[in-house]
C-alpha positions as CSV (number, residue, x, y, z in Angstrom):
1,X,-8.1,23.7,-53.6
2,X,-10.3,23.3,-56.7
3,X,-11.0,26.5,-58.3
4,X,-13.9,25.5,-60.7
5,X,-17.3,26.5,-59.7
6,X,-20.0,24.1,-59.0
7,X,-22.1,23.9,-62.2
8,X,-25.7,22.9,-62.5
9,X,-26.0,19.2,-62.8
10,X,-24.1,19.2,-59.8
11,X,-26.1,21.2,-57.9
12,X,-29.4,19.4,-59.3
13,X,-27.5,15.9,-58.3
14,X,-27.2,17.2,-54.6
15,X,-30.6,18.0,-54.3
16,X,-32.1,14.5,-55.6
17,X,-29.9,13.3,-53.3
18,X,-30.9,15.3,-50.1
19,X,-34.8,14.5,-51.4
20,X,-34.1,11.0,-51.6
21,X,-32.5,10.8,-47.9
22,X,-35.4,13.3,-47.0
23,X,-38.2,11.0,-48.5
24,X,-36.4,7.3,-47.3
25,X,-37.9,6.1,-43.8
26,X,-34.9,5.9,-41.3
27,X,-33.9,2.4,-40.6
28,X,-35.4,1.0,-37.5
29,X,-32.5,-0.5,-35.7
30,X,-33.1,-4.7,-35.4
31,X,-34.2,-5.6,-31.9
32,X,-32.8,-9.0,-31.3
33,X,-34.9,-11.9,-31.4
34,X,-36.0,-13.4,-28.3
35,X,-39.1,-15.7,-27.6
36,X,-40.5,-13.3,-25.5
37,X,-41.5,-10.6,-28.1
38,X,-40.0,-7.5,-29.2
39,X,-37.6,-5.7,-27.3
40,X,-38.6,-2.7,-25.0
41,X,-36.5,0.1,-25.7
42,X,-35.7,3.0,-23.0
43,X,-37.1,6.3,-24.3
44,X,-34.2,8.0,-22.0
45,X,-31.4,6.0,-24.1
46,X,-33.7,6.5,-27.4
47,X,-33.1,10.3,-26.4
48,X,-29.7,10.5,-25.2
49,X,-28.8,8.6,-28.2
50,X,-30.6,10.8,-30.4
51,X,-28.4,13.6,-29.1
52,X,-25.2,12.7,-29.0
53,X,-26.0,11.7,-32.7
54,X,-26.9,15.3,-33.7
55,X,-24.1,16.6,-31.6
56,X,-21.7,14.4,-33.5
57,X,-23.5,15.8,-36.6
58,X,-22.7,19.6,-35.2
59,X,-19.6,18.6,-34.5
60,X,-18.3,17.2,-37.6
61,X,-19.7,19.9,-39.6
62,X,-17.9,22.4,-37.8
63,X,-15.0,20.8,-38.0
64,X,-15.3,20.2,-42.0
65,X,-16.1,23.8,-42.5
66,X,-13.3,24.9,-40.9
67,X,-11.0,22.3,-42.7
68,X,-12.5,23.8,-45.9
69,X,-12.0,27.4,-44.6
70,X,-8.3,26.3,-43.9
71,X,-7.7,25.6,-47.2
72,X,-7.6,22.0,-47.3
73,X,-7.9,20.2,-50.4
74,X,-9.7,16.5,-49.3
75,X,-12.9,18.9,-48.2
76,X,-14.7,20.2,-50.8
77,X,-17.7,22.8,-50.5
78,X,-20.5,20.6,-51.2
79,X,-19.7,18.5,-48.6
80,X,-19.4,20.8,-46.1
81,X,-23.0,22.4,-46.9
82,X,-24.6,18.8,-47.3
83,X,-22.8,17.6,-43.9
84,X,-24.2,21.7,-42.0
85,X,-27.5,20.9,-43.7
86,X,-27.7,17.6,-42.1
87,X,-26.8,18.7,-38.6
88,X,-29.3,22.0,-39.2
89,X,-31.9,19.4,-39.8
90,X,-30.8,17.2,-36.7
91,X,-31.2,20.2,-34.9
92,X,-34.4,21.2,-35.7
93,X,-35.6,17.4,-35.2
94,X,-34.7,17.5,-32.4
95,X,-36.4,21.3,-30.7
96,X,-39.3,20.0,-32.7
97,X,-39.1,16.7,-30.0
98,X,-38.5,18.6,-26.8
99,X,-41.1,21.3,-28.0
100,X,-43.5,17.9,-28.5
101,X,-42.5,17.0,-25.0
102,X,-42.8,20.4,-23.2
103,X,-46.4,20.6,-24.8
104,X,-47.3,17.2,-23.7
105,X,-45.9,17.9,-19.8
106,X,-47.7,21.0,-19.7
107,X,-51.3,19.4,-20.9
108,X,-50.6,16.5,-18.3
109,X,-49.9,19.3,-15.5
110,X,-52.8,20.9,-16.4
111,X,-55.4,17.8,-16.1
112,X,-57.6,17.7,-13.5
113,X,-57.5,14.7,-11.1
């Protein structure tokens, strides 16, 4: 386990890096090309894709923090607060969605007919 402290241009590296991933668009996956247009894509898979992928994220970051809290050497402690901060913000992508959606329900049930 390395015993040297993280010193400043390290930590200044991580954070143009987590700036940079902040700032970049996500890829939009690449519907397949068909005559007929563009692909319809089911907001139920979109969804349950969505998250599994931040369970994964929770997942993995558990698991590399407790790796790290083991003692392992391959896991250092920048990657295990880069991988937590990535699930943390997965997370809160994701309550900010269903928070979206509970508002929207609630404006629809509340229209008159």
């Amino acid at each position: 386990m390395k015993t040297g402290g993280i010193d400043g241009s390290q930590i200044q590296a991580m954070m143009a890096q987590l700036k940079a991933a902040a700032t970049r668009p996500a890829a939009a996956p690449e519907a397949p090309a068909s005559v007929g247009g563009p692909a319809k894509v089911d907001f139920a898979d979109a969804l349950k894709n969505s998250i599994s992928q931040v369970s994964e994220a929770q997942n993995s970051s558990a698991e590399m923090g407790k790796k790290f809290a083991l003692g392992d050497d391959s896991v250092s402690l920048s990657d295990v607060m880069v991988s937590m901060q990535k699930a943390s913000i997965g997370f809160q992508a994701t309550v900010q969605v269903r928070n979206k959606l509970v508002s929207a329900y609630h404006e629809i049930m509340n229209m008159q007919v």
